[in-house]
N, C-alpha and C positions, 0 to 999 in steps of 0.2 A: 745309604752307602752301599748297602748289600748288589754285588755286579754293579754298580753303577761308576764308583771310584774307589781309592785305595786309601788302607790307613796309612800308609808307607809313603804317599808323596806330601811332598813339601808346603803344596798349598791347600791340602787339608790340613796338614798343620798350621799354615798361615792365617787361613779362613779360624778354626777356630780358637787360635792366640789373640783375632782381633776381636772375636763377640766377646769374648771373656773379658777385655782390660774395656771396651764399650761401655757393658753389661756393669762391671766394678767400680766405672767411674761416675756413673751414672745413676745407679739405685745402692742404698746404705743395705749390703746385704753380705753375709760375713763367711760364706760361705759357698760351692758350688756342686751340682750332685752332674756326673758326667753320664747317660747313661748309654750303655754298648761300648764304648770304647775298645772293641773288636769285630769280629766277624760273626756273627750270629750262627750257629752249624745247622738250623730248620732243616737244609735235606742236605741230599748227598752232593748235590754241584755246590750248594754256597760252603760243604767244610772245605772242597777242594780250591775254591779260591782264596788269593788270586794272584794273578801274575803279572800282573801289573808290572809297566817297565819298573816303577821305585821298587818293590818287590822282588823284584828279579837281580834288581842292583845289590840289595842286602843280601842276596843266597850267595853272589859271585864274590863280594864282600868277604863273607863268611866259609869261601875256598870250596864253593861247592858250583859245578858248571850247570846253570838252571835248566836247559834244555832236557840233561841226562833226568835233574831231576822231576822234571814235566813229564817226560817218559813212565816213569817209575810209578810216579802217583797215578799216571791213567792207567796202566797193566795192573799195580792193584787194585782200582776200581772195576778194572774192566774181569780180575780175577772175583773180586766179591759178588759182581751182580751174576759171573756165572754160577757160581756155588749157591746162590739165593735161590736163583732159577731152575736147578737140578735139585734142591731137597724143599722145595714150598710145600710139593703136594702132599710131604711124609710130616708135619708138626711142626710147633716153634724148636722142640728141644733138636729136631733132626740139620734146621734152619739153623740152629746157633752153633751148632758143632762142624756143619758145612762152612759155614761167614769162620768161624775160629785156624778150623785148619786153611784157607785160604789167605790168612794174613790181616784177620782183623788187628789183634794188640796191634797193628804197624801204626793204626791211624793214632796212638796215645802213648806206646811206648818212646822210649829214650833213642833209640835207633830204629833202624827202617828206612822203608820208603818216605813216608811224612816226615821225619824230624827235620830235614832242611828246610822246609817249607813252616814249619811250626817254629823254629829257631828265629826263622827271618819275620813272621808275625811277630813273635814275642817283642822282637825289637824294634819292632812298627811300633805296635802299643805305648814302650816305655820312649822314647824320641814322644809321641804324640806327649804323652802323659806328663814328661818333662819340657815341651812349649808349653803347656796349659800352666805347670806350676811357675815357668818362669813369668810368663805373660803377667799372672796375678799379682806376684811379686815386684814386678815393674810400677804396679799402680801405687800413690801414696794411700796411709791413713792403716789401718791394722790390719794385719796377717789375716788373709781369705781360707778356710779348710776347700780341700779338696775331695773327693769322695765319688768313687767312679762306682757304677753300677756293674756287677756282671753274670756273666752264667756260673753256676757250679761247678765243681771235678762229677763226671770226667770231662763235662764238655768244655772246658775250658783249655784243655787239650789242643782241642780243633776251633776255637774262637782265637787263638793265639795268646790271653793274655798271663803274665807272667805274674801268678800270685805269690813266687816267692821273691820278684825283684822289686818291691815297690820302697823300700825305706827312701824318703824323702822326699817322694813324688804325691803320696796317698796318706790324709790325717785318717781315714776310715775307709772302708771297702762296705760295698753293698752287695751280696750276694743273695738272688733271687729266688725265692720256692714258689717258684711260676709255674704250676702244678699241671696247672690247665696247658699251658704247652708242649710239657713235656713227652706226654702222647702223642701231641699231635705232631710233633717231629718226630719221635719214630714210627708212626705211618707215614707219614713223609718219606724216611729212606724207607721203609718197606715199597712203600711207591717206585720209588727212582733203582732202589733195587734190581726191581720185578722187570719195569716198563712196563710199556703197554700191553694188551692181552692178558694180561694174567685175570686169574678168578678173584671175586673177594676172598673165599676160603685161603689164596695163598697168597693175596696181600696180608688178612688176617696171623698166617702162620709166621711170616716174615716179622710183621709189625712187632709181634710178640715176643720174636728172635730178638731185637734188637733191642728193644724194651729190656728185655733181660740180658743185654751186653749191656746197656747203659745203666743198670742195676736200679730200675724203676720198680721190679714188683721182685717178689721176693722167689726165690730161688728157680726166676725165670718162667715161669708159669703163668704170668698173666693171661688174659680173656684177650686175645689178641682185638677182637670185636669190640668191647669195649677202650681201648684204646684210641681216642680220639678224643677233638675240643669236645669239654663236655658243655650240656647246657645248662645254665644257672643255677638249675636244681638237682643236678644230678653232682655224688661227690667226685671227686677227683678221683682216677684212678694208677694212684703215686703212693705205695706204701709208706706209714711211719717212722720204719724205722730205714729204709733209703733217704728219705727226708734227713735223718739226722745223720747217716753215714756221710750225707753229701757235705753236711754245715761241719761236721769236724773235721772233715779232707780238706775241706778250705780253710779250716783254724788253724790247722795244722800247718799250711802252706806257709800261711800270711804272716806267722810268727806271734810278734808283739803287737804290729798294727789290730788296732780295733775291730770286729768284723757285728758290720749292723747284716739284721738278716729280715730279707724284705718277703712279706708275706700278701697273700690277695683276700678280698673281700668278697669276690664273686665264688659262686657255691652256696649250699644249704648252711645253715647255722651251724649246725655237727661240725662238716665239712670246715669252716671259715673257722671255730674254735678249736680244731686239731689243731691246724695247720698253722695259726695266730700261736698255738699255746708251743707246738716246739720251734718256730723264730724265739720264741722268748726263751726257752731253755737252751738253743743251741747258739747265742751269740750274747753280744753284748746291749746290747739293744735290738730291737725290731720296730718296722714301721709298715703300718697297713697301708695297701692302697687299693688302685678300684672303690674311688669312695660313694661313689653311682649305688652300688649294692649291699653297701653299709646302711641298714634299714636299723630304727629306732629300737626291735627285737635285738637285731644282731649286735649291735654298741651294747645296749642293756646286756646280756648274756656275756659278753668281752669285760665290762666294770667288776660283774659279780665274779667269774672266772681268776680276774689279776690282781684282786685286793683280798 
């Protein structure tokens, strides 16, 4: 989906109301896990998409003129990557106080430049989310749950999806401690920040900025250098206890609805039993995945751990 098409037109919605009632009539299975049903925010171009004409139909829609708001969104991007660019060389704390006064809250806050464009996602998502549950509904034989996968607060801000509108759309929500990317997206906008030319020192200082705007490491100070995909054996560098601020900002959102909280298998043993151990504490259930690096060690260490 990502720059490719939009959640807001009609024939992605089309396309998938038909796999679903296909998919339902077809194999005896009672249930359906939807995953992304938004905009993924990895760097700084895909949180600002997109504008797509269905997109742009929903901001005019919603009495906002999308051109003004096309404007706005690029002058604040174009304000953040200068303030990124002017304090890289001086630290991440110098970097986050520069992205702050330049108009970061706008990308998550309630007003701003972004909310027309976050109002008009939202309502991409729930149109999507509500052909998937009529679709299913349409088919005979027993009530299918639904159960869409998605990013955490704050990113959920800038993916567009609306975790406090789902009653009726959503039997359960998946929210992901996708740990391993969560670095690697703010390097990412420390990337797109910067642009080209810059040193690693102040992609590093940047990545870190941002890391501690997305409240990944704890009072902002992460290893900017260590911020990246890690490799299997190395642990995630996603503090514990953002971990759990993230699962009760979503609990908190979702209300009554159910919230599974999905956890990864790749990482060291340590690593995979932290992160296994507060999905379990922060939701209602959890589910592992990456079962590729579920090693006979790691399940064993998981058994003793949850019994």
């Amino acid at each position: 989906m990502d720059r490719n098409a939009s959640l807001a037109s009609e024939h992605v919605r089309n396309y998938l109301a038909a796999f679903l009632v296909d998919l339902a009539e077809r194999y005896p299975v009672d249930g359906f896990r939807l995953d992304w049903p938004e905009v993924p925010p990895y760097d700084l171009s895909s949180a600002l998409f997109d504008f797509h004409p269905a997109m742009r139909r929903l901001m005019r829609e919603a009495g906002h003129d999308d051109v003004s708001v096309a404007k706005r969104i690029v002058a604040l991007a174009d304000a953040l990557c200068r303030a990124a660019s002017r304090a890289a060389g001086f630290g991440p704390q110098a970097v986050r106080s520069a992205l702050t006064d330049a108009g970061w809250s706008e990308l998550t806050a309630q007003g701003g430049a972004y909310a027309p464009l976050r109002t008009a996602k939202r309502r991409a998502v729930v149109e999507l989310l509500r052909a998937a549950r009529v679709a299913l509904d349409s088919v005979a034989g027993p009530r299918r749950r639904l159960e869409p996968q998605i990013f955490p607060p704050p990113f959920h801000q800038l993916s567009g999806f609306p975790l406090g509108a789902l009653n009726g759309l959503a039997d359960r929500v998946g929210v992901k401690l996708y740990t391993m990317h969560w670095p690697m997206l703010a390097r990412y906008w420390g990337r797109d920040l910067l642009g080209s030319g810059a040193s690693t020192r102040e992609v590093d200082n940047v990545t870190a900025a941002v890391a501690g705007l997305f409240d990944l490491t704890e009072g902002g100070n992460g290893d900017g250098a260590s911020l990246r995909y890690p490799d299997p054996e190395t642990p995630h560098p996603v503090s514990a206890d953002a971990q759990r601020r993230k699962l009760a900002a979503a609990r908190k959102e979702l209300g009554a609805i159910p919230m599974i909280a999905f956890a990864h298998a790749y990482g060291p043993e340590g690593d995979v039993l932290s992160r296994f151990g507060l999905a379990c504490e922060g939701a209602s259930a959890a589910w592992l995945n990456r079962y590729g690096y579920l090693s006979d060690r790691k399940l064993d260490a998981i058994a003793r751990e949850r019994t």
